[in-house]
C-alpha positions as CSV (number, residue, x, y, z in Angstrom):
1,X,6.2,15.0,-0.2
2,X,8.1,13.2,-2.8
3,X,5.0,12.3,-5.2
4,X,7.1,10.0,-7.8
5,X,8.3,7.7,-4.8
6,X,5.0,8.0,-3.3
7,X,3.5,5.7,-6.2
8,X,6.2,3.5,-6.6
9,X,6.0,2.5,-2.9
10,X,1.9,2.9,-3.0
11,X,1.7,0.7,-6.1
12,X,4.1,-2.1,-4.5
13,X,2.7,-2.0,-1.2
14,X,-1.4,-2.0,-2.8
15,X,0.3,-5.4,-4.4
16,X,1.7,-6.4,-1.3
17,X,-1.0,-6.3,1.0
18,X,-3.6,-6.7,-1.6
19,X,-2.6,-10.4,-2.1
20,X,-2.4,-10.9,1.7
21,X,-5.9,-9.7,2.3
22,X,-7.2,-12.1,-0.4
23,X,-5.1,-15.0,0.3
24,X,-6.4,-14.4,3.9
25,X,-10.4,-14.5,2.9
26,X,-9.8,-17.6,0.7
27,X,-7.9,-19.7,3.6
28,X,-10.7,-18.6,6.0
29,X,-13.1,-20.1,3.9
30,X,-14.7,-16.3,2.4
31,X,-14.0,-17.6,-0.8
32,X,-17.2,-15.6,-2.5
33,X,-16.8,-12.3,-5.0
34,X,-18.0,-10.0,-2.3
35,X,-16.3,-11.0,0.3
36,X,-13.5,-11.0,-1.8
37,X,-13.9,-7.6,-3.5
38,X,-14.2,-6.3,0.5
39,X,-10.7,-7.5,1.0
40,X,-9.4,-5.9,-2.3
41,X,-11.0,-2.7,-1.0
42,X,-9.8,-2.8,2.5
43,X,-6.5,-3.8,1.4
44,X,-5.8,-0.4,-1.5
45,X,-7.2,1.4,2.0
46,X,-4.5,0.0,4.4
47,X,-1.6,0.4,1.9
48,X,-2.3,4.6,1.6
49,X,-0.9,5.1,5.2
50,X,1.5,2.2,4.6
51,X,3.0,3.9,1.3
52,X,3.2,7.3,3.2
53,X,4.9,6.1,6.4
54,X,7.7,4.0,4.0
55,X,8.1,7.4,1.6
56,X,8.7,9.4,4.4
57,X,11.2,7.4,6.0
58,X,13.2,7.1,2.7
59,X,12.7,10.7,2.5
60,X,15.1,11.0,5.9
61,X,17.4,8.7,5.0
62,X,18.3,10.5,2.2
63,X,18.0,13.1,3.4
64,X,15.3,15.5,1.1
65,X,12.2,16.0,4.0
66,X,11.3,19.2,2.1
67,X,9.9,17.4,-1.1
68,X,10.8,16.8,-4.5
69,X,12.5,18.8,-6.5
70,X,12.9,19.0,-10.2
Protein backbone atom coordinates (compact mmCIF):
# COMPACT_ATOMS: atom_id res chain seq x y z
CA UNK A 1 0.00 0.00 0.00
CA UNK A 2 1.11 3.35 -0.86
CA UNK A 3 1.61 4.80 2.88
CA UNK A 4 2.41 8.63 1.75
CA UNK A 5 -1.07 8.73 -0.14
CA UNK A 6 -2.63 6.84 2.51
CA UNK A 7 -2.28 9.90 4.97
CA UNK A 8 -2.92 12.49 2.65
CA UNK A 9 -6.32 10.98 1.82
CA UNK A 10 -6.73 9.73 5.70
CA UNK A 11 -5.99 13.20 6.96
CA UNK A 12 -8.50 14.92 4.40
CA UNK A 13 -11.16 12.50 4.68
CA UNK A 14 -10.79 12.49 9.05
CA UNK A 15 -11.45 16.38 8.13
CA UNK A 16 -14.09 15.64 5.90
CA UNK A 17 -16.26 13.50 7.81
CA UNK A 18 -15.15 14.69 11.02
CA UNK A 19 -17.03 18.04 10.48
CA UNK A 20 -20.07 16.17 9.14
CA UNK A 21 -20.39 13.98 12.21
CA UNK A 22 -20.25 17.18 14.45
CA UNK A 23 -22.21 19.43 12.47
CA UNK A 24 -24.80 16.46 12.54
CA UNK A 25 -24.82 16.15 16.62
CA UNK A 26 -25.12 19.99 16.91
CA UNK A 27 -28.24 20.25 14.33
CA UNK A 28 -29.86 17.26 16.17
CA UNK A 29 -29.75 19.07 19.22
CA UNK A 30 -26.47 16.76 20.93
CA UNK A 31 -24.89 19.92 21.42
CA UNK A 32 -22.95 18.62 24.80
CA UNK A 33 -18.88 17.76 25.02
CA UNK A 34 -19.59 14.09 25.20
CA UNK A 35 -21.79 13.63 22.79
CA UNK A 36 -19.67 15.68 20.80
CA UNK A 37 -16.36 14.06 21.50
CA UNK A 38 -18.47 10.50 20.51
CA UNK A 39 -18.87 11.98 17.11
CA UNK A 40 -15.25 13.11 16.73
CA UNK A 41 -14.39 9.55 17.67
CA UNK A 42 -16.78 7.80 15.45
CA UNK A 43 -15.96 9.95 12.70
CA UNK A 44 -11.43 9.37 12.79
CA UNK A 45 -13.13 5.49 12.91
CA UNK A 46 -15.32 5.79 9.71
CA UNK A 47 -12.60 7.71 7.65
CA UNK A 48 -9.78 4.62 8.21
CA UNK A 49 -11.85 2.38 5.66
CA UNK A 50 -12.82 5.50 3.74
CA UNK A 51 -8.97 6.58 3.26
CA UNK A 52 -8.16 2.94 2.29
CA UNK A 53 -10.91 2.24 -0.21
CA UNK A 54 -10.00 5.98 -2.04
CA UNK A 55 -5.99 5.05 -1.84
CA UNK A 56 -6.58 1.92 -3.49
CA UNK A 57 -8.53 3.10 -6.15
CA UNK A 58 -5.99 5.79 -7.07
CA UNK A 59 -3.60 3.12 -6.74
CA UNK A 60 -5.33 1.41 -10.05
CA UNK A 61 -5.77 4.24 -11.87
CA UNK A 62 -2.42 4.82 -11.96
CA UNK A 63 -1.66 2.06 -12.21
CA UNK A 64 1.10 0.98 -9.08
CA UNK A 65 -1.29 -1.91 -7.08
CA UNK A 66 2.03 -3.33 -5.79
CA UNK A 67 2.93 -0.34 -3.39
CA UNK A 68 5.19 2.32 -3.13
CA UNK A 69 8.31 2.48 -4.27
CA UNK A 70 11.19 4.70 -3.54
Amino acid sequence: MKWPLFSMIYSMAATVIVGIFMIAALLSGFNEIPHIQIAVAIGILVSIPAGLFFTKKIGNITGNEEGYKV
